[in-house]
C-alpha positions in Angstrom: 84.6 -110.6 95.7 81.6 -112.8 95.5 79.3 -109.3 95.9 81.1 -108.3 93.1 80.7 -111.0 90.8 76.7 -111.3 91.8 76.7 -108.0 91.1 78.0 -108.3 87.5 75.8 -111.0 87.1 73.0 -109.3 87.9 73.9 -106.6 85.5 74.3 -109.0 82.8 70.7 -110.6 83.5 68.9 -107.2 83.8 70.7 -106.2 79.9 69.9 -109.5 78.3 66.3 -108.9 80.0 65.9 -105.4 78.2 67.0 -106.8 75.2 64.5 -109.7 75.0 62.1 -106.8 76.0 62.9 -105.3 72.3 60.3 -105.4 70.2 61.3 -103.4 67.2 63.8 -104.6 65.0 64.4 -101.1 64.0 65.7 -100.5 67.9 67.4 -103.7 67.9 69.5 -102.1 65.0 69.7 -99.0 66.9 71.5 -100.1 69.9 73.4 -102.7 68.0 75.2 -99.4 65.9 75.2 -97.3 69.1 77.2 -100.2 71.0 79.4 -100.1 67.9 79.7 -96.4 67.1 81.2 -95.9 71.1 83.7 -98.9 70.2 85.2 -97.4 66.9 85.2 -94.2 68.6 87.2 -95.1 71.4 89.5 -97.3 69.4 90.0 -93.9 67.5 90.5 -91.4 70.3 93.0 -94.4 71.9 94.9 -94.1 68.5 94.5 -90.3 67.8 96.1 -90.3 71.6 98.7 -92.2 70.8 99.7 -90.1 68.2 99.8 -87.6 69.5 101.7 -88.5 72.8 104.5 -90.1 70.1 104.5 -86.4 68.5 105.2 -85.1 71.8 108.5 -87.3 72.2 109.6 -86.9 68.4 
């Protein structure tokens, strides 16, 4: 369990580090819409799954 957590830690520290690494605004704004263009997509393939799995039972 501690490995784990150290492990996510370390994870977190080597992100944050690539993103103080960012230079460019432009690729700033880049990976901030990337990071949000995977969440609305899987917020819509969860729904669109959904759907369709309810369809199934109608």
């Amino acid at each position: 369990m501690k490995e784990s957590i150290d492990e996510i830690k370390n994870e977190l520290k080597a992100k944050l580090l690539y993103w103080n690494n960012l230079k460019s605004r432009k690729i700033k704004a880049a990976v901030i819409l990337l990071f949000l263009g995977v969440i609305v997509l899987k917020i819509f393939t969860t729904v669109l799954t959904f759907d369709w799995v309810s369809g199934l039972f109608k």
